[in-house]
C-alpha distance (Angstrom), angle and dihedral (degrees) to the residues before:
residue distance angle dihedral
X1 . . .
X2 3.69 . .
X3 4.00 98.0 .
X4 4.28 81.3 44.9
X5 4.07 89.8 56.2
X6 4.06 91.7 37.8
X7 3.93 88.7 57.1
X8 4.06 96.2 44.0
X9 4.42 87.6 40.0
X10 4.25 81.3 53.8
X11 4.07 88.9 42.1
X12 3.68 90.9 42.9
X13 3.71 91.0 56.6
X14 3.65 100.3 45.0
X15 3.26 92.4 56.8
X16 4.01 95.7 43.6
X17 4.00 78.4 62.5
X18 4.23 97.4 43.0
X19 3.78 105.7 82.7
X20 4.08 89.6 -153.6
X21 3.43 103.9 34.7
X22 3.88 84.1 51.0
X23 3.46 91.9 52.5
X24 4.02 95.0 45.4
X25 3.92 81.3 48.9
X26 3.75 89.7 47.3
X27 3.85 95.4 49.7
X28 3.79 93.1 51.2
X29 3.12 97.8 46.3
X30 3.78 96.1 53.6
X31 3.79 84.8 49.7
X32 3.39 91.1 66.1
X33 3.98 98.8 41.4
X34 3.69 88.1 62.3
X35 3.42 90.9 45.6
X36 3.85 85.9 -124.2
X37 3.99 95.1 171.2
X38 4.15 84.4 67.6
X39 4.02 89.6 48.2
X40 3.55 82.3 50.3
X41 3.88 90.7 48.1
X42 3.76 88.4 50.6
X43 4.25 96.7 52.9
X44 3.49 84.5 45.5
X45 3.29 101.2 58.8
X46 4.34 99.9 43.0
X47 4.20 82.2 50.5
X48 3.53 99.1 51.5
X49 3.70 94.9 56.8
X50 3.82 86.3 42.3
X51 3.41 95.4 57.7
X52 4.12 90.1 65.2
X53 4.03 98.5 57.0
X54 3.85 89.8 35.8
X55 3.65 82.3 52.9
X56 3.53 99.3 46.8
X57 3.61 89.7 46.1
X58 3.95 97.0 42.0
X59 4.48 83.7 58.8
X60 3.63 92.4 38.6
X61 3.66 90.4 62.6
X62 3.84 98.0 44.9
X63 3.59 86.2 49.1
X64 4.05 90.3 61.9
X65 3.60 87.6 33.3
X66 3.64 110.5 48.2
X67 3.89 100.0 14.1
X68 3.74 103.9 143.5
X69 4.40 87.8 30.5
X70 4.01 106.7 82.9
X71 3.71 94.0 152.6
X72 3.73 85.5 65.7
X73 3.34 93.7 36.5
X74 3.66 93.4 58.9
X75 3.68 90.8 53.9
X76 3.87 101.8 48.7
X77 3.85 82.4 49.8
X78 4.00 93.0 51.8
X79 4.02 89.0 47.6
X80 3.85 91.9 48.2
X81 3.76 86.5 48.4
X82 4.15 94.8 51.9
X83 3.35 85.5 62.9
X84 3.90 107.3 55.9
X85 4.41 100.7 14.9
X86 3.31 96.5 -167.4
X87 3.81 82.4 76.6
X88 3.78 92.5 59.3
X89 4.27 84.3 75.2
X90 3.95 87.9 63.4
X91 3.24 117.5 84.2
X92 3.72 116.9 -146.7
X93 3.44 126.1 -166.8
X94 3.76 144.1 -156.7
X95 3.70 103.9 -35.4
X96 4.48 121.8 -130.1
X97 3.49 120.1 -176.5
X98 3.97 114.8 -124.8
X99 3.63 118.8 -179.7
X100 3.95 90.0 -148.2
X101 3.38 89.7 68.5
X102 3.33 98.8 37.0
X103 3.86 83.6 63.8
X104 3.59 99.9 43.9
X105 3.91 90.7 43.3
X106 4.02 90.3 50.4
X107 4.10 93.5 48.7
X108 4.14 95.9 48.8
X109 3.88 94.6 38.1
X110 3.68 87.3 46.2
X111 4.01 93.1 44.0
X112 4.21 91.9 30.3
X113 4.36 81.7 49.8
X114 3.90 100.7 62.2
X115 3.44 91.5 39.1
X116 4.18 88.7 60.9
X117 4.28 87.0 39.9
X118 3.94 89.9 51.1
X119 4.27 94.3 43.2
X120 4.11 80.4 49.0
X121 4.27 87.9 48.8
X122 3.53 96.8 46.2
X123 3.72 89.1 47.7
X124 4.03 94.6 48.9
X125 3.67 85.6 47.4
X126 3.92 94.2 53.5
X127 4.01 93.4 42.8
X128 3.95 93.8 55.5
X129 4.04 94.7 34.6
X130 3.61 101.0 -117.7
X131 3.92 103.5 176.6
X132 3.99 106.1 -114.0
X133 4.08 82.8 -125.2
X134 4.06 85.8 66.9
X135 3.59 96.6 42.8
X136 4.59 125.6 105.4
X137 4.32 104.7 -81.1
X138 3.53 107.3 -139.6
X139 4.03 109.3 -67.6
X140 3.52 95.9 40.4
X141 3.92 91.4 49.5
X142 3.34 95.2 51.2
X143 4.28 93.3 45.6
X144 3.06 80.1 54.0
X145 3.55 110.2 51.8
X146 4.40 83.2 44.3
X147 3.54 96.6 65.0
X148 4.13 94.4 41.0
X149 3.72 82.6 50.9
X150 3.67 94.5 55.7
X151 3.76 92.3 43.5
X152 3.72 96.2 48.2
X153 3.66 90.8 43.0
X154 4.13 93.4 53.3
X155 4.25 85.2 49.6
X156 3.42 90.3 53.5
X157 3.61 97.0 54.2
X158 3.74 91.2 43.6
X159 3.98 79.8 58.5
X160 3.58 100.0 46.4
X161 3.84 84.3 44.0
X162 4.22 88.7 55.5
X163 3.76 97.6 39.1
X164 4.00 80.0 75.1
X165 3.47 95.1 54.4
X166 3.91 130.5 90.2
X167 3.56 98.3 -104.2
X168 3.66 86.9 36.0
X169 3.65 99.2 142.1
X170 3.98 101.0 49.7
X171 4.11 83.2 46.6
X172 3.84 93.2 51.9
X173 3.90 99.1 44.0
X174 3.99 85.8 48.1
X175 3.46 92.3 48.6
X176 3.81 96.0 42.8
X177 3.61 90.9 54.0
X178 3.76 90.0 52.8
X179 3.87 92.5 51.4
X180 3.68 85.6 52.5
X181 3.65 95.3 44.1
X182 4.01 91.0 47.3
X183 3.52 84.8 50.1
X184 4.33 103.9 52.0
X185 3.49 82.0 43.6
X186 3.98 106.9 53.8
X187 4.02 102.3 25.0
X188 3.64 96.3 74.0
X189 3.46 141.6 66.4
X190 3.80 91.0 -151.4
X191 4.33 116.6 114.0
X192 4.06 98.4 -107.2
X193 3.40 133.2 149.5
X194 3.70 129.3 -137.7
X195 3.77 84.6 -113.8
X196 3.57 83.2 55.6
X197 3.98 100.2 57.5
X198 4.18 94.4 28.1
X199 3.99 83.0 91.7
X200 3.77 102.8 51.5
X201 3.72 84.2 36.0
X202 3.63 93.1 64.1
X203 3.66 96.8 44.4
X204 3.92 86.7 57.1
X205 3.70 104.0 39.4
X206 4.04 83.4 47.8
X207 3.85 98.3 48.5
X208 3.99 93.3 40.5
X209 4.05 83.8 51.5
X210 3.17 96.5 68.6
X211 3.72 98.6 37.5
X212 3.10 88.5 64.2
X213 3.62 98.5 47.1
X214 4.08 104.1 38.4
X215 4.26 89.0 24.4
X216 3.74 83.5 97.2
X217 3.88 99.1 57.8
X218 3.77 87.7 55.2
X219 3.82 93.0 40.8
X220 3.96 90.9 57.2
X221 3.31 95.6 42.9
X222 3.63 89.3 53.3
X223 3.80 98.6 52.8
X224 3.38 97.5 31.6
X225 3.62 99.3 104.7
X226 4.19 97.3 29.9
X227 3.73 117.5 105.6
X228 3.41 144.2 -127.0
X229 3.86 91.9 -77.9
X230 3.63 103.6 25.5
X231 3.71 85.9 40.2
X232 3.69 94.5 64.1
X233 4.20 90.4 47.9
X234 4.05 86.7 47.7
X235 4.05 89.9 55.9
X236 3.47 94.6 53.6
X237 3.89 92.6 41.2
X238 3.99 87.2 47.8
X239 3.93 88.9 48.3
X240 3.66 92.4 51.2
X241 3.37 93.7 44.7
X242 3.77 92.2 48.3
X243 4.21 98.0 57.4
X244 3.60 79.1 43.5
X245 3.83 102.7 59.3
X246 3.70 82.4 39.6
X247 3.57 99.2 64.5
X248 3.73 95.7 46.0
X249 4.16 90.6 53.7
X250 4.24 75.8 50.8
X251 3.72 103.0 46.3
X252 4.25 90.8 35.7
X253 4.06 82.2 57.8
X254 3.82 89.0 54.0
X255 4.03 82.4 46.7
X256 4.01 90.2 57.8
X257 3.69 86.8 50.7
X258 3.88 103.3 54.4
X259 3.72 96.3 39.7
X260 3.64 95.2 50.1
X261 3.96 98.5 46.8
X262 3.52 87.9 46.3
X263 3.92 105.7 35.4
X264 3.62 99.4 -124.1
X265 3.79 99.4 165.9
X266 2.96 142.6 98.0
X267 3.70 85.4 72.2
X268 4.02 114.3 176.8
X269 4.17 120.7 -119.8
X270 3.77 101.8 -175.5
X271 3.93 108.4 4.2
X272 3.97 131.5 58.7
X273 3.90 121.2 -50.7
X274 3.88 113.8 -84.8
X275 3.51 120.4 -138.0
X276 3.89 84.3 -89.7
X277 3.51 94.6 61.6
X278 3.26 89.8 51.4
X279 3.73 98.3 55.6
X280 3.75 86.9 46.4
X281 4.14 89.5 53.0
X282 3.76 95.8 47.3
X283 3.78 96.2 43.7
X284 3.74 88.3 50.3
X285 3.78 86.1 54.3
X286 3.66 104.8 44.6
X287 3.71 87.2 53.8
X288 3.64 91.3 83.7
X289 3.65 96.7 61.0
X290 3.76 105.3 120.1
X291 3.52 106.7 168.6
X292 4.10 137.3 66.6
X293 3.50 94.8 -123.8
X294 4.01 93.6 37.7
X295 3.83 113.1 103.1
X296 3.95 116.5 165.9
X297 3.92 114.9 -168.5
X298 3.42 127.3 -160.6
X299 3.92 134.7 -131.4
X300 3.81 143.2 -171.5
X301 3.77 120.5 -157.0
X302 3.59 101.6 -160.2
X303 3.73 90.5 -170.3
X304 3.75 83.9 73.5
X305 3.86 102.6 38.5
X306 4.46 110.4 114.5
X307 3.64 118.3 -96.6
């Protein structure tokens, strides 16, 4: 045990002394203080019973639009299905417009849609500390999360739409990164700057990228040897875990962004808490101030910090 805690004291102070593996440090570690992996848990969950009605809605249409046009059909289809490959092990077929579920595809997107926006508010507000006594009450939250979901949802049909294009790739990773950006910017209450969120944003629109692009490589190889039963159970698995690794890339952007505008690293493993940690501890405290007249302070007795 003591040659275990010599080698993390040694690894704890070189990276007290590396500017980016501090920071790297720093941003995971903040991930896990606000528990971001269950915020990422929770986003998941509202988006992958969106993706159904949107789905149901997004064929619907084509089949009204582009009833007696498979060829292009076929195409829109293979675009949509770059961009999330799980979908690639669905098969789709020729595509008729119904107005019934056009309806019932409109009213569970739409209701399934704010649900993902508010999950992605509540998790801004918890990864820049916004006090739950400063955040949207009920209408306002949910106005807002209706006009983010309408401008997210026309930026990612501008990328779909670009995806298909010749310089596809350069147009969807700019695009991505200005969903993202759009996104840290508008879906919290919390005072930041674009210049504050371009970082994070960058990250995210980067990492999501290439998900999308090389996500099919590991989704084959995945499913390659499932069957026709356990097949079906490993797509919806592989879809789940999909939205899922996608809103951790997503919320660890928004991670980038907090600790570098407020200089939350170097944090400490072993030794006392540095003055990030302490930042980091008192935000996570004053978060739960719910009231006006409520106002929670944080101290440190140092008599009773661990040698």
């Amino acid at each position: 045990m003591k040659a275990i805690q010599d080698v993390m004291r040694k690894f704890d102070s070189i990276q007290k002394s590396n500017s980016f593996l501090g920071f790297v440090i720093g941003v995971v570690k903040k991930f896990g203080d606000d528990q971001a992996g269950y915020l990422a848990a929770l986003v998941a969950y509202y988006a992958f019973f969106s993706l159904f009605p949107l789905l149901l809605v997004f064929t619907t249409v084509l089949g009204f639009v582009l009833q007696n046009n498979t060829r292009l059909q076929n195409k829109i289809i293979t675009t949509v299905q770059t961009k999330v490959p799980i979908l690639k092990f669905l098969e789709i077929g020729h595509l008729k417009g119904s107005g019934v579920a056009l309806a019932i595809g409109l009213v569970f997107a739409l209701l399934a849609g704010i649900g993902v926006v508010q999950a992605l508010q509540y998790a801004m507000d918890e990864v820049w500390g916004v006090p739950k006594r400063k955040r949207p009450n009920f209408f306002i939250s949910r106005l807002r999360a209706l006009i983010m979901l309408a401008v997210l949802g026309a930026a990612a049909l501008a990328a779909t739409a670009l995806s298909a294009l010749p310089f596809g790739f350069l147009g969807s990773l700019l695009l991505n990164i200005g969903i993202v950006l759009v996104a840290f910017k508008m879906l919290t209450v919390a005072d930041v700057t674009w210049q504050d969120v371009a970082p994070g944003a960058a990250f995210a629109g980067v990492a999501l990228t290439l998900l999308q692009t090389f996500g099919g490589l590991l989704v084959k190889h995945t499913l390659k040897n499932a069957g026709p039963t356990y097949g079906s159970f490993a797509v919806v698995i592989g879809l789940l875990s999909f939205i899922y690794l996608v809103a951790q890339l997503t919320i660890y952007g928004a991670e980038i962004n907090a600790v570098k505008k407020k200089h939350l690293w170097p944090r400490s493993l072993v030794d006392e808490p540095t003055p990030g940690d302490q930042q980091v501890f008192t935000q996570r405290a004053k978060i739960e101030e719910r009231r006006p007249d409520e106002n929670i302070r944080v101290s440190f007795d140092k008599s009773s910090r661990p040698r």
